[in-house]
C-alpha positions as CSV (number, residue, x, y, z in Angstrom):
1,X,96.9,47.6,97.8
2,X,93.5,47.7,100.2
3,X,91.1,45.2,100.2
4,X,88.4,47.3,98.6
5,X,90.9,47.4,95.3
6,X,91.6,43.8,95.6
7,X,87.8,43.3,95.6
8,X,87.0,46.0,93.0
9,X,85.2,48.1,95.4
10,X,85.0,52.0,94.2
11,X,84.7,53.6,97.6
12,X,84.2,56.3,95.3
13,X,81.1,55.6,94.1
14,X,78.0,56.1,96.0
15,X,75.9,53.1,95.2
16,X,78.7,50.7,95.9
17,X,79.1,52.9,99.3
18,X,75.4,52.4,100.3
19,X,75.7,48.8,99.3
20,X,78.9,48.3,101.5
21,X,77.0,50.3,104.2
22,X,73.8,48.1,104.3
23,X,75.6,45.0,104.1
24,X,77.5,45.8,107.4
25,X,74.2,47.5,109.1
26,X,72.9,43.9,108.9
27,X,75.9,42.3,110.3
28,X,76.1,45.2,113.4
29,X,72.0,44.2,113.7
30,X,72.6,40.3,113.4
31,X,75.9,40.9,116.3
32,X,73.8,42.8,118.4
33,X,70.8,40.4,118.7
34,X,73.4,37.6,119.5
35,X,75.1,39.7,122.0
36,X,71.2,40.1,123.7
37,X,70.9,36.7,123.5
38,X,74.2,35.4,125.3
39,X,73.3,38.4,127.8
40,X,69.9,36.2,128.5
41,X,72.5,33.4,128.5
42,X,69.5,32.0,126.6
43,X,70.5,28.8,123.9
44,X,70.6,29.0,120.5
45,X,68.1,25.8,121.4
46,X,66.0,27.9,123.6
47,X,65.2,30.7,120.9
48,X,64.5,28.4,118.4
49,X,61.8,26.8,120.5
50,X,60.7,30.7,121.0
51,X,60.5,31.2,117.1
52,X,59.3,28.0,116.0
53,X,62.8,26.9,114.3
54,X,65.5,24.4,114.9
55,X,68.8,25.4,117.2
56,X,70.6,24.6,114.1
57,X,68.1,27.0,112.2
58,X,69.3,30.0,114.6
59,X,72.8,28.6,114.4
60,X,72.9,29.5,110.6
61,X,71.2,32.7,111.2
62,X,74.0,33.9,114.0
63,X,76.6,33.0,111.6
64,X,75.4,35.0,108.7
65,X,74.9,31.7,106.3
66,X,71.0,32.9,106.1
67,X,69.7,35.7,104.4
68,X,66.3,35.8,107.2
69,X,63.7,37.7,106.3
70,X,62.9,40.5,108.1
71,X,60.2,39.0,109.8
72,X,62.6,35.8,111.0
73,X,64.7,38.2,112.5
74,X,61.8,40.3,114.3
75,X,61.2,37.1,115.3
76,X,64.7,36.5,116.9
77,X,64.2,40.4,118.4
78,X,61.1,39.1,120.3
79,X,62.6,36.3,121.6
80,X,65.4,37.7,122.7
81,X,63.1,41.0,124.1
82,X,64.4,43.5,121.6
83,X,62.9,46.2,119.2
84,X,64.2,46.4,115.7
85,X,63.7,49.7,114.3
86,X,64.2,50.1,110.5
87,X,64.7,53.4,109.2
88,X,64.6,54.8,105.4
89,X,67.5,57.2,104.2
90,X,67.8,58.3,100.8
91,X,70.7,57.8,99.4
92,X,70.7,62.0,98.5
93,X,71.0,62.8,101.4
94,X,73.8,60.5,102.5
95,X,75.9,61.1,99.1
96,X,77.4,64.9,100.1
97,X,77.6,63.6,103.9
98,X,80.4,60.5,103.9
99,X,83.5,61.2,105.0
100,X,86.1,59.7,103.9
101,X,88.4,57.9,106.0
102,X,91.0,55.3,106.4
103,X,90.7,53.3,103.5
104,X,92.9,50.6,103.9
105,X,90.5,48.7,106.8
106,X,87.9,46.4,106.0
107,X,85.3,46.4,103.2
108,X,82.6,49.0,104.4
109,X,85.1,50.9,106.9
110,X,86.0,53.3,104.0
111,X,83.3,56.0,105.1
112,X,81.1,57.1,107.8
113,X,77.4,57.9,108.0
114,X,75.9,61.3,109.2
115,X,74.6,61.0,112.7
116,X,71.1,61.2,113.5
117,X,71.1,64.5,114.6
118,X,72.7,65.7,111.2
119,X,69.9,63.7,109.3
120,X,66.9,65.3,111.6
121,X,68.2,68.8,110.6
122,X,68.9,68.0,106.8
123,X,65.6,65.8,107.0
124,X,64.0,69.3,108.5
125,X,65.3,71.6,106.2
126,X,64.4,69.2,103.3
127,X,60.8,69.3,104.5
128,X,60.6,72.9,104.8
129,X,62.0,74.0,101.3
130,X,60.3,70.9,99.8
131,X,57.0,72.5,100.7
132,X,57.5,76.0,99.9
């Protein structure tokens, strides 16, 4: 039995797919911001003083026990000298594009997004027939 189906995760089902897929865009953001700031070899102590938080503040952030808002963690980006780009997709035009995979790994490993250059030309194509 895989995790998902000790959890009660339908991999099968697109909403619980996106859901998965959100939750671990956050954690790849929150890793990558960290991973800046240890390149700065910059304190947890030192970016708080930058975003006008505690160290302990930023401590709870890096270890995913915050939900920060998205301005907290633009917040972090500038502190650590980092862009955060956000990026709408709707969910029709990721629902005919997963792929499955192996399912036994980790919660949110079960399927893979289109790359970009797949969304530009469905995005393109969309457009085109959209205005027709």
């Amino acid at each position: 039995m895989s995790i998902d189906e000790l959890l009660g995760v339908d991999t099968g089902d697109p909403k619980q797919r996106l859901a998965i897929e959100l939750v671990r865009e956050d954690h790849e953001m929150l890793k990558e911001l960290v991973a800046l700031r240890e390149q700065l070899k910059a304190s947890q102590q030192e970016i708080g003083e930058l975003m006008g938080i505690s160290q302990s503040a930023v401590a709870r952030i890096e270890r995913g026990e915050r939900d920060p808002r998205l301005s907290t963690l633009r917040r972090y980006a500038h502190a650590v000298g980092a862009l955060i780009e956000h990026r709408v997709i709707p969910i029709a035009e990721l629902k005919l594009r997963w792929e499955p995979k192996d399912l036994s790994g980790p919660v949110g490993r079960g399927y893979q997004l289109p790359d970009r250059q797949d969304l530009t030309e469905a995005w393109t194509g969309s457009a085109k027939r959209g205005r027709r």
